[in-house]
C-alpha positions in Angstrom: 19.8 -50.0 -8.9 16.6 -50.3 -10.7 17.4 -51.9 -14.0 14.7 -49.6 -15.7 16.4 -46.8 -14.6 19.7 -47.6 -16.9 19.6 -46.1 -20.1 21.5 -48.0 -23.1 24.1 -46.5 -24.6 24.1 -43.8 -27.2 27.1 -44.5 -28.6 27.3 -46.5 -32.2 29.4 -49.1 -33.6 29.2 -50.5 -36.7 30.9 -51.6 -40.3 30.4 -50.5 -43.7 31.7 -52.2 -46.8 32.6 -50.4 -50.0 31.9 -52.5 -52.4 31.7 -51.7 -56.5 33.4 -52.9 -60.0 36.9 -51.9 -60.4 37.9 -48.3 -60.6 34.5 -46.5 -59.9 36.7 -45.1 -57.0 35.9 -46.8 -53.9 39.2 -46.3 -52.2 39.3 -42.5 -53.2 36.1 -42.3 -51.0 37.4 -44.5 -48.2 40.2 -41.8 -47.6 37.7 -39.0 -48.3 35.9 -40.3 -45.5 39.2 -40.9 -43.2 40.3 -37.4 -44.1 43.7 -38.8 -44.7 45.3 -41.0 -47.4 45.0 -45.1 -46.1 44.4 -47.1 -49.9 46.7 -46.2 -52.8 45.1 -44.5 -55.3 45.9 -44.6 -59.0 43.7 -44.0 -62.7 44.0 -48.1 -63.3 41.7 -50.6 -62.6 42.2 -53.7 -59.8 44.9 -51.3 -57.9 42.8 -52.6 -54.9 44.2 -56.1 -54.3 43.3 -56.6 -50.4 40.7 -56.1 -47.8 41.4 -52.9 -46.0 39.8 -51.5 -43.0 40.0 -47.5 -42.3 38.5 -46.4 -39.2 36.5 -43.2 -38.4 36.2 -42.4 -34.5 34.0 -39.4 -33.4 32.8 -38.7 -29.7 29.3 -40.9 -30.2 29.7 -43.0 -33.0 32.7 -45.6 -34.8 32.7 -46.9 -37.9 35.0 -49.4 -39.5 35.1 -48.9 -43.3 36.4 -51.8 -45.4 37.5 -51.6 -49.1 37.2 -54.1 -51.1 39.0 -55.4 -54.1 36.8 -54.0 -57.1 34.4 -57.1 -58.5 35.1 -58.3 -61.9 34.2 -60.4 -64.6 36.7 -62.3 -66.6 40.6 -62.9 -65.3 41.2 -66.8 -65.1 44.3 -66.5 -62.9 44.7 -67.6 -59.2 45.2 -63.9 -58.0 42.0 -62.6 -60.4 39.6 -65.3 -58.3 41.0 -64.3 -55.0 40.5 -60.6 -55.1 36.8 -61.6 -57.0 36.8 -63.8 -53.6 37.5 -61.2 -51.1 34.9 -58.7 -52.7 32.4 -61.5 -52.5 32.9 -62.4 -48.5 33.2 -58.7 -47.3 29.4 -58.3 -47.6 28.8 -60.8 -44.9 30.7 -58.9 -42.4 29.0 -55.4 -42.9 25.9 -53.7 -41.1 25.7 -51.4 -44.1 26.6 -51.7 -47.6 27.9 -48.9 -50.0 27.6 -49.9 -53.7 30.1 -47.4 -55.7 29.2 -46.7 -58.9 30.9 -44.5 -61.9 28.6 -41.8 -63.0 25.4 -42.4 -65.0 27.1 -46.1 -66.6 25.0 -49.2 -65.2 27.8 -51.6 -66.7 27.0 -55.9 -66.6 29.9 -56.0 -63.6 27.6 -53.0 -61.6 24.6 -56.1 -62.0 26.4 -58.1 -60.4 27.4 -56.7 -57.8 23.6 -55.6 -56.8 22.9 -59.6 -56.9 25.7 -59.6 -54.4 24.0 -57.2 -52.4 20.4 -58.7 -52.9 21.2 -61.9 -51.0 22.3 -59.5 -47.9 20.1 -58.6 -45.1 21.7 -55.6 -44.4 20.5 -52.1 -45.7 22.6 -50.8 -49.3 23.2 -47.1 -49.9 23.6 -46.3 -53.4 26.6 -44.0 -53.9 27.1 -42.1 -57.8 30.9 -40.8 -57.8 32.5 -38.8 -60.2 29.5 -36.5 -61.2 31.6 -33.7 -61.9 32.1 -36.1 -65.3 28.6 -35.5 -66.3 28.3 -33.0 -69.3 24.7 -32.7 -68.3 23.7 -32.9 -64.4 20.0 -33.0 -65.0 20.4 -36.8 -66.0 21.4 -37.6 -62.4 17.9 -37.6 -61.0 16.3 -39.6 -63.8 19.4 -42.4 -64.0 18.5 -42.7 -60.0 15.2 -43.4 -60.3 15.5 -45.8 -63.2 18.5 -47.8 -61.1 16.4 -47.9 -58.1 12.7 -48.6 -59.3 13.3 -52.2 -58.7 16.6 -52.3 -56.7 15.2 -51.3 -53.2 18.6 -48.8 -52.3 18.0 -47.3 -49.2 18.8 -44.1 -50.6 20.9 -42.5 -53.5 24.2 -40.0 -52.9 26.0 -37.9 -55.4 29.9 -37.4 -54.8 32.5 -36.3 -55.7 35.3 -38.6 -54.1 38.2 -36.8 -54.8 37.4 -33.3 -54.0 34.7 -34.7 -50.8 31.8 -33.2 -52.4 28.6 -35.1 -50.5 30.9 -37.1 -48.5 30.1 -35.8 -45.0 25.9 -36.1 -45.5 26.7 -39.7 -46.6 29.5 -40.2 -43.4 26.1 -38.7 -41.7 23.4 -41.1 -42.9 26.0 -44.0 -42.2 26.5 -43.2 -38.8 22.9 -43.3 -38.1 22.6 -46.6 -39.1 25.2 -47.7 -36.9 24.2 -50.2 -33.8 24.7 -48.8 -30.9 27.5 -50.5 -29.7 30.8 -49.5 -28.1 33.8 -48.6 -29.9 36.1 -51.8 -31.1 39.4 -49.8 -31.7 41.4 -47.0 -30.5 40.6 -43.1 -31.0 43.8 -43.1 -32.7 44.1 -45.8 -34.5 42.8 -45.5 -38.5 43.8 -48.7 -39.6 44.1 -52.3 -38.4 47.4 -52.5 -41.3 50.6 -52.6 -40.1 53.1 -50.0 -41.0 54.9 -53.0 -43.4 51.6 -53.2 -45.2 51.3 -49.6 -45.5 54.9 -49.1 -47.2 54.6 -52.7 -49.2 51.1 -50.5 -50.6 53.1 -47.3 -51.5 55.8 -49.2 -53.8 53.2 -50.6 -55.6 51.7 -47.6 -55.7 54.6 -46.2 -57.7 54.6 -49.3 -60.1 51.1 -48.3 -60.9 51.7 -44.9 -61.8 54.9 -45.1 -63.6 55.3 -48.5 -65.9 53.0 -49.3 -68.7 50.0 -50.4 -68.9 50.0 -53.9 -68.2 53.2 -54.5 -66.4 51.9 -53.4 -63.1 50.0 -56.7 -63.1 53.2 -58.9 -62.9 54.1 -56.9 -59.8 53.8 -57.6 -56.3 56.1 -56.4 -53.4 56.9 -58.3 -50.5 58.9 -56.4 -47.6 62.2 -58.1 -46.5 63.2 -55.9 -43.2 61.5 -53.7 -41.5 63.7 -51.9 -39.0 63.1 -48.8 -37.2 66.1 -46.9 -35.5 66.0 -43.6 -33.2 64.7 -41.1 -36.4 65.0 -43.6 -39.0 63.0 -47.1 -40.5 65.7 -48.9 -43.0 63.4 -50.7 -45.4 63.7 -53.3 -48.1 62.0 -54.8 -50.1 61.6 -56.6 -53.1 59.3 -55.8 -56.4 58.0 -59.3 -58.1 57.7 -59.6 -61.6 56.8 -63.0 -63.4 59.5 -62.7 -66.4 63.3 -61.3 -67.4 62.2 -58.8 -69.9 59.7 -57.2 -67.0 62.6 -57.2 -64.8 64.8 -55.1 -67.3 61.6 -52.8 -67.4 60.9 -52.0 -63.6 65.0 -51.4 -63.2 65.1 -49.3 -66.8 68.2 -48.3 -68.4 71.2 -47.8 -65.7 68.5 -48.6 -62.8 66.8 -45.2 -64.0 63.2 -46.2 -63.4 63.7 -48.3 -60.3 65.5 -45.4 -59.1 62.7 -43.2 -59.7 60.1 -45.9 -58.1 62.0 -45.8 -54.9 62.9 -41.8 -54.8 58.9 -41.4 -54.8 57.9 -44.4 -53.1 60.4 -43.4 -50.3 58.8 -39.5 -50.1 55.4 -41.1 -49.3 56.8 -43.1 -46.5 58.2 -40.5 -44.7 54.6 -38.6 -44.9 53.0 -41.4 -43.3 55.9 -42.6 -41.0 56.8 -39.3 -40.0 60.2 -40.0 -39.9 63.4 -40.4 -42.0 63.5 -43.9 -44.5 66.6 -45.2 -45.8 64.8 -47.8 -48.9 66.4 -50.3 -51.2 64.4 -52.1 -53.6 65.1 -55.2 -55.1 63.8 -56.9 -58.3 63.3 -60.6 -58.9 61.6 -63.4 -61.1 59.0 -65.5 -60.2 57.7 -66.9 -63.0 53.8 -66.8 -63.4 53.5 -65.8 -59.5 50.1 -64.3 -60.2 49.0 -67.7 -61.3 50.7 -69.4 -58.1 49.0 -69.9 -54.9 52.0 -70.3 -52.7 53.7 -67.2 -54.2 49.7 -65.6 -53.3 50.4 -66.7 -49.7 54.1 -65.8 -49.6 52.9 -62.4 -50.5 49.7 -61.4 -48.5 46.7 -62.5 -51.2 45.6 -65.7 -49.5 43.3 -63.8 -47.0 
């Protein structure tokens, strides 16, 4: 056959990186664009702690999102300049960039994360979330044009995460800056995670949303056994915590609260597992973990 009568492939391939300061709501859009739940989600900033990859298959075109930890200034522990690390190598991976901001605030941390992007090749979309905030939408256009008269964005997108509003014309614009390229993964696959990841992510979840304000931080979960049975996964795993008194908190009076992490952690696994989960949950001390880099290893940050 005449070579110049093959025509190349129409079909596109590609990855985009969500990149952004903490809690301007990057993994809210990830799952807005998945059209199913893949990061926890919670008001608090830094609930992003790894590099996750959601994947969106149509008939012509893949794309492999990844989320990134949220990029940060300040935070001297070991854990703090891992997930700072993570944010920064994701970029190097990406044939598009997505630079989530929060509304009409240009904040020092938003800076640097456009010097991140300026020393990429690849094209930057600008993405403004949360404008339903906005007392006063006609500051939108004028806030755009003043972020992007000398930071060359390849163009500008209003959302709202949360609800989807102007997430499928910017799932649009991305895929046509996809390479064309065939498709890396499965038409059913949505995650490279494992389901142990997944259900490791949804306890912490729970610690997020239910203990105070700073405890969350002296959390992580680490999953003991994993063991599925016909109609049933028997889980367990154990929470983390770097003192005795935030052990006392996490189990609460008469195991109250622990109790309550694990009724709701449990709920969400069965969503996403589609089957019955028998969970216990254990809490233990590790004493400054966060500040530990074999305790980051032993528990998934040393990626």
């Amino acid at each position: 056959m005449d070579v110049e009568t093959i025509s190349p492939s129409t079909h596109r391939f590609g990855r985009v990186a969500l990149i952004g300061r903490p809690n301007v709501g990057k993994s809210t859009l990830l799952n807005a664009l998945l059209g199913t739940k893949l990061s926890i989600v919670t008001p608090k900033p830094q609930t992003t702690r790894h590099r996750i990859l959601g994947i969106v298959t149509h008939a012509d075109s893949q794309i492999a999102f990844i989320d990134t930890p949220g990029l940060h200034q300040g935070g001297k522990r070991a854990l703090n300049r891992q997930l700072n690390r993570i944010a920064r190598q994701v970029p190097d991976e990406a044939d598009v960039l997505v630079h989530v901001i929060d509304g009409i605030r240009w904040r020092d941390e938003d800076e640097d994360v456009w010097k991140l992007i300026a020393a990429q090749s690849s094209p930057c979309l600008l993405v403004v979330n949360k404008v339903d905030k906005l007392p006063d939408k006609t500051t939108l256009l004028p806030f755009a044009a003043q972020v992007t008269q000398e930071r060359p964005y390849k163009s500008v997108h209003f959302i709202v995460a949360r609800r989807g509003d102007g997430v499928r014309a910017l799932l649009d614009e991305l895929v046509g800056l996809m390479p064309h390229g065939d498709a890396e993964y499965g038409e059913d696959e949505f995650t490279d995670r494992s389901e142990r990841f997944l259900v490791a992510e949804m306890i912490r979840e729970q610690l997020m949303l239910q203990l105070a304000e700073e405890l969350p931080y002296a959390t992580a979960v680490e999953i003991e056994r994993f063991e599925d049975e016909p109609g049933l996964t028997r889980i367990g795993a154990v929470i983390w915590v770097e003192r005795d008194g935030q052990k006392g908190i996490v189990i609460g009076a008469g195991g109250g609260q622990l109790k309550k992490i694990g009724s709701s952690a449990r709920r969400a696994m069965e969503t996403v597992l589609d089957r019955r989960v028998f969970l216990e949950l254990f809490v233990r001390v590790r004493e400054s973990w966060s500040d530990d880099a074999a305790a980051l290893r032993q528990f998934g940050y040393s990626e």
